[in-house]
C-alpha positions in Angstrom: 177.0 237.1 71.1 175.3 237.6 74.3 178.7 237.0 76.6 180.6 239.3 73.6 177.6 242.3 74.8 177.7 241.5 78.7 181.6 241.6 78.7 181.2 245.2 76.6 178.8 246.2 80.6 180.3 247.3 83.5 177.4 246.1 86.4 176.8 247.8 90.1 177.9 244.6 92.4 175.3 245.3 95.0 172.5 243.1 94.0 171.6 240.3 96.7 173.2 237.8 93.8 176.3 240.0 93.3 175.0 241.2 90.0 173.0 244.8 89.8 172.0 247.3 87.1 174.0 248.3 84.2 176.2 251.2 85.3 177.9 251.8 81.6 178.9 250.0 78.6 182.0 250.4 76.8 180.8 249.8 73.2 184.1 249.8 71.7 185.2 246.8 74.4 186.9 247.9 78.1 189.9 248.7 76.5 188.9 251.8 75.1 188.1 255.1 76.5 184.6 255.2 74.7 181.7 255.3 77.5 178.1 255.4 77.4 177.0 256.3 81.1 173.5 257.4 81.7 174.6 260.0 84.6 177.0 261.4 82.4 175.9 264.0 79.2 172.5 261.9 79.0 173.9 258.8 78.3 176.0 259.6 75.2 179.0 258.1 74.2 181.8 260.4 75.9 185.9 260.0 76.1 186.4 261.5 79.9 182.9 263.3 80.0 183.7 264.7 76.3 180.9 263.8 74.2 182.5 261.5 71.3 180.2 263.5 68.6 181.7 266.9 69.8 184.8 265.9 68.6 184.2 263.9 65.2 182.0 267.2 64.4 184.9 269.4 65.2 187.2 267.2 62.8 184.8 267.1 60.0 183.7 270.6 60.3 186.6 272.7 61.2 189.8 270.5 60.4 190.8 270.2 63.7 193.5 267.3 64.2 193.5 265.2 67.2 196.4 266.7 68.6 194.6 270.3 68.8 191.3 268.7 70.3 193.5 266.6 72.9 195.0 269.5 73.8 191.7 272.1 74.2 190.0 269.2 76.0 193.0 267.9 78.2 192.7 264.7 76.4 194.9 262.1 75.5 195.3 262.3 71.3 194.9 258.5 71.4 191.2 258.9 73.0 190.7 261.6 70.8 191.2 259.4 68.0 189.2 256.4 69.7 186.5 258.9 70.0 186.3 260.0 66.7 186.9 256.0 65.4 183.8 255.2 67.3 181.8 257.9 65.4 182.5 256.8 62.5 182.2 253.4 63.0 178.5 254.1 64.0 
């Protein structure tokens, strides 16, 4: 479990043993574009600085498909969808 989290953490490689802080985790695994970085929107999950919330609330709310949000935000629709996956996974 614990090599399953660390491999989920990107780490700064400055540390005197190669190993520093936690710069940002990918919660959904490296592969996707789902990011929590505390220097970017206060450490909420974000697609390309797009907080991942924003756009599940604009799906649930107002209809909007992926391909509109993708499109508004200059996203990709498959991050769009990873984003909105991760919300409602949570």
């Amino acid at each position: 479990i614990t090599q399953d989290f660390l491999a989920r953490v990107e780490f700064d490689d400055t540390g005197a043993d190669g190993a520093g802080a936690a710069l940002r985790i990918y919660p959904q695994g490296r592969s996707s574009a789902v990011v929590i970085d505390p220097l970017v929107s206060s450490a909420s999950a974000t697609v390309a600085g797009v907080r991942t919330s924003i756009l599940a609330e604009r799906t649930e709310a107002f209809g909007e498909t992926p391909e509109e949000l993708a499109e508004e935000f200059g996203l990709t629709v498959p991050n769009v969808k990873a984003a909105i996956a991760f919300e409602y996974a949570a």
